[in-house]
N, C-alpha and C positions, 0 to 999 in steps of 0.2 A: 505469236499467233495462237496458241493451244492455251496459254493461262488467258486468251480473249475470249476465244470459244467456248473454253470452259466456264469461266465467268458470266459468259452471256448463256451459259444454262441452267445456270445456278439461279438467273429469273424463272424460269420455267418451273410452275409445283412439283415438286417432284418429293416422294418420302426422302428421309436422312440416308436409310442405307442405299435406296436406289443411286443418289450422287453419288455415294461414295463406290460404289461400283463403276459408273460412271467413269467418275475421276480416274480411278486406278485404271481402269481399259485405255481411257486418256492419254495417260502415261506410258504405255506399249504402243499407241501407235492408234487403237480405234478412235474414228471421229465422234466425238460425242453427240451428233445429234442424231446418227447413227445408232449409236448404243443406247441410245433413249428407245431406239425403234424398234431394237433387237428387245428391251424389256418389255416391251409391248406386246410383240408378238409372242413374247412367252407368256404372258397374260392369256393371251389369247386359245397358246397350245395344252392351257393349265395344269403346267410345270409345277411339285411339290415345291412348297416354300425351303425347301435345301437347298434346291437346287437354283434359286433368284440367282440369275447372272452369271448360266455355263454358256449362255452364247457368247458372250464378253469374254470370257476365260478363252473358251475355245478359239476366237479372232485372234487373241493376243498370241497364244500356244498356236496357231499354227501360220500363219502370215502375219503376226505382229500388225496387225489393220490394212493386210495392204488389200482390195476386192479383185486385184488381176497378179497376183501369188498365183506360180507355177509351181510344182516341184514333186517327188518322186517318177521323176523321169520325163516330166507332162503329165502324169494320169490325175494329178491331182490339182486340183484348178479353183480360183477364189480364196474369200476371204476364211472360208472356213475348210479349205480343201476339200472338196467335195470330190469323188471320184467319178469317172464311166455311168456307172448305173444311176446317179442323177440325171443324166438326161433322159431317161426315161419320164422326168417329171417338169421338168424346165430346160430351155433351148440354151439359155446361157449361163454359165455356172459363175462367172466374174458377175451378177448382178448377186450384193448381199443378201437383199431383203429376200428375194426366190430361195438365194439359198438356206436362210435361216430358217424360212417356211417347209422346203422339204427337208431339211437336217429335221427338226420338232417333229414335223410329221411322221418321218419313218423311227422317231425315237417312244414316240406313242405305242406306233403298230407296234414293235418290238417289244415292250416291254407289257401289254398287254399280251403277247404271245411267248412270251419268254417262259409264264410257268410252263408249258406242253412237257419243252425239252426237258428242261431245270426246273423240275417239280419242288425240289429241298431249297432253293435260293429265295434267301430275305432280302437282299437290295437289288431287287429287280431292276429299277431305275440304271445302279452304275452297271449293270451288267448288260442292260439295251446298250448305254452310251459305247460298252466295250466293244459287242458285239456290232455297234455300227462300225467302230472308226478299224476295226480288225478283224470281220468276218463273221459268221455264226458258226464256222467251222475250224477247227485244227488244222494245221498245213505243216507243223511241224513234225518230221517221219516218225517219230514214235506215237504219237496221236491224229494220225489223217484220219480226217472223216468223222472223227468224233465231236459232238457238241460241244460246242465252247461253253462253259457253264463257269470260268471264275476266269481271273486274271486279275492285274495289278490295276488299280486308280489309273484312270486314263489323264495325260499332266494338265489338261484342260479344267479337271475334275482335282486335283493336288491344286493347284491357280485358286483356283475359287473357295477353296477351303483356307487358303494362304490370306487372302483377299479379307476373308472373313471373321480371322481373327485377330486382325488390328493391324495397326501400321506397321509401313515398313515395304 
């Protein structure tokens, strides 16, 4: 069923590397015509050319494609586990497309507002992504309260760096 799907969107124009991102989402579990939707909407959110296909990455990493993916406890809900404070912006977090549209969207705001805190930080982009999927704050007791201004590759963000250096 999935080398059909895939096959039949391999009609659809699409550039070399967008399939192949595609594919590889494929492979984990997102449905491709799905992940055709999610590159779209990053068109849309005009995501730097790095970063082509961290929604994908992201599906894969955190529900492996499923869009009704429960987990850390309930609070996190859908295909891209979206927490509580999305609903502020959508009623259902199990619809993709919503959620990939408010994941992009508060990943804009944030790194648009990321120099205020982190004046010295060059990749402001993976530092929004950090600071969504883990706070803008420290929680750990020797840094409560303080700005989060570094941290490690978020594995969504290690995915698509994997993705993008060839097979495999």
């Amino acid at each position: 069923m999935l080398a059909l799907t895939v096959s039949l969107l391999m009609t659809v124009t699409m550039p070399p590397q967008d399939r192949l991102l595609v594919e590889r989402a494929a492979h984990c579990g997102v449905d491709p015509y799905l992940g055709a939707r999610f590159l779209e909407i990053e068109d849309l959110a005009g995501l730097p050319p790095h970063l082509r296909g961290m929604t994908l990455a992201k599906a894969c990493t955190e529900s492996r494609g499923n869009p009704k993916a429960i987990g850390d406890g309930g609070k996190a809900v859908g295909i891209i586990q979206l927490w509580p404070w999305a609903e502020q912006f959508i009623h259902d977090r199990t619809d993709p497309i919503a959620s990939i549209h408010v994941f992009l969207g508060r990943l804009v705001t944030t790194e648009r507002t990321v120099h205020r805190r982190c004046p010295d930080v060059k990749k402001r982009w993976k530092l929004a992504w950090i600071r969504i999927n883990r706070g803008p704050f420290w929680r750990r007791a020797d840094r409560k309260g303080e700005a989060r201004c570094s941290g490690t590759s978020p594995a969504g963000m290690k995915r698509l760096r994997r993705w993008r250096r060839g097979p495999g």
